[in-house]
C-alpha positions as CSV (number, residue, x, y, z in Angstrom):
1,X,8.4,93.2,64.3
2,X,8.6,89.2,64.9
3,X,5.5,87.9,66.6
4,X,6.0,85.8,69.4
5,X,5.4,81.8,69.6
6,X,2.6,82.6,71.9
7,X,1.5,85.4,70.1
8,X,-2.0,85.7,67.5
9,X,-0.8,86.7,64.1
10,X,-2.5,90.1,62.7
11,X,-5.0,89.0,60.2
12,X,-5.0,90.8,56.7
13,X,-7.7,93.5,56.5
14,X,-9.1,91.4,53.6
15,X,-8.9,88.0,55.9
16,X,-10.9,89.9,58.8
17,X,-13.6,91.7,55.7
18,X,-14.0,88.0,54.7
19,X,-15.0,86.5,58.0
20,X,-16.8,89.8,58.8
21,X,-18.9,89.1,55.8
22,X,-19.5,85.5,56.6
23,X,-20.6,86.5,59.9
24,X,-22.9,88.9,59.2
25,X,-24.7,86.4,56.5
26,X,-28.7,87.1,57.2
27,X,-29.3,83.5,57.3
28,X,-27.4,82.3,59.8
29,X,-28.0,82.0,64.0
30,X,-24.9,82.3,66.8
31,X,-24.3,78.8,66.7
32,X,-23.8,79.1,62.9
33,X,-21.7,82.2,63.2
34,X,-19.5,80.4,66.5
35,X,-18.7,77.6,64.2
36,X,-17.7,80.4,61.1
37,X,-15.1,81.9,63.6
38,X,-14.2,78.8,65.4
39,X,-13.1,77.4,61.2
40,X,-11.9,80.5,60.6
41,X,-9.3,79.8,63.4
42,X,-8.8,76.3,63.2
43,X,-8.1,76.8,59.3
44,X,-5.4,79.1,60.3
45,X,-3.3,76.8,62.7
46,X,-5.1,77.8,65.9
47,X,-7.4,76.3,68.5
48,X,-10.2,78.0,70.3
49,X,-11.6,78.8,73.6
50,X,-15.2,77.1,72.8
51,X,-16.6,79.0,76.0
52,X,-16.0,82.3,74.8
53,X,-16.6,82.2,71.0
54,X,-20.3,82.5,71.3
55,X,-19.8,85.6,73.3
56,X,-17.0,86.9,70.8
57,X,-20.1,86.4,68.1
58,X,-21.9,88.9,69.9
59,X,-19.5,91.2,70.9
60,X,-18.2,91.1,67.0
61,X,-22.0,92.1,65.9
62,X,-22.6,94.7,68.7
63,X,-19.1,96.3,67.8
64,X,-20.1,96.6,64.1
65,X,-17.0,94.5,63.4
66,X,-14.2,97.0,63.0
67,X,-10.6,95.1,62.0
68,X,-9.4,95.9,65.5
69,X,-12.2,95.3,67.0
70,X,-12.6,91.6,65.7
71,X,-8.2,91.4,66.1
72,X,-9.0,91.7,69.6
73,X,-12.1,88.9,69.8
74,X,-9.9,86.8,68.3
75,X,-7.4,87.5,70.1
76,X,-8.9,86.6,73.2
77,X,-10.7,83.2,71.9
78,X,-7.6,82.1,69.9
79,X,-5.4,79.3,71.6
80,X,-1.7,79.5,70.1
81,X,-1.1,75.6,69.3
């Protein structure tokens, strides 16, 4: 199946355990996670909708961070550049 140009890749399930991890660190606050998703992204190519990560954040921790659910949070924060 091609993806198209406007289109958010599907992350491995080993790319999305990583940042799953990362996010749920003990030590860190939702600005600290925000910025972990918003790298995350921008080290893969894409930019962000900066209004709605902090609100992806919380619906990634109140989802208990299944692959599709987070494929779909950063689906809808992810700009295609």
């Amino acid at each position: 199946m091609t993806r198209r140009p406007d289109q958010v890749e599907q992350f491995s399930l080993t790319d999305l355990a990583n940042l799953r991890s990362n996010l749920i660190h003990a030590s860190i606050d939702n600005r600290q996670a925000a910025e972990i998703l918003t790298l995350f992204l921008v080290g893969r190519g894409y930019g962000v909708d900066s209004e709605k990560v902090p609100e992806a954040v919380i619906r990634l921790e109140r989802l208990a961070a299944s692959p599709e659910s987070m494929q779909a949070e950063i689906e809808r924060v992810a700009m295609v550049m």
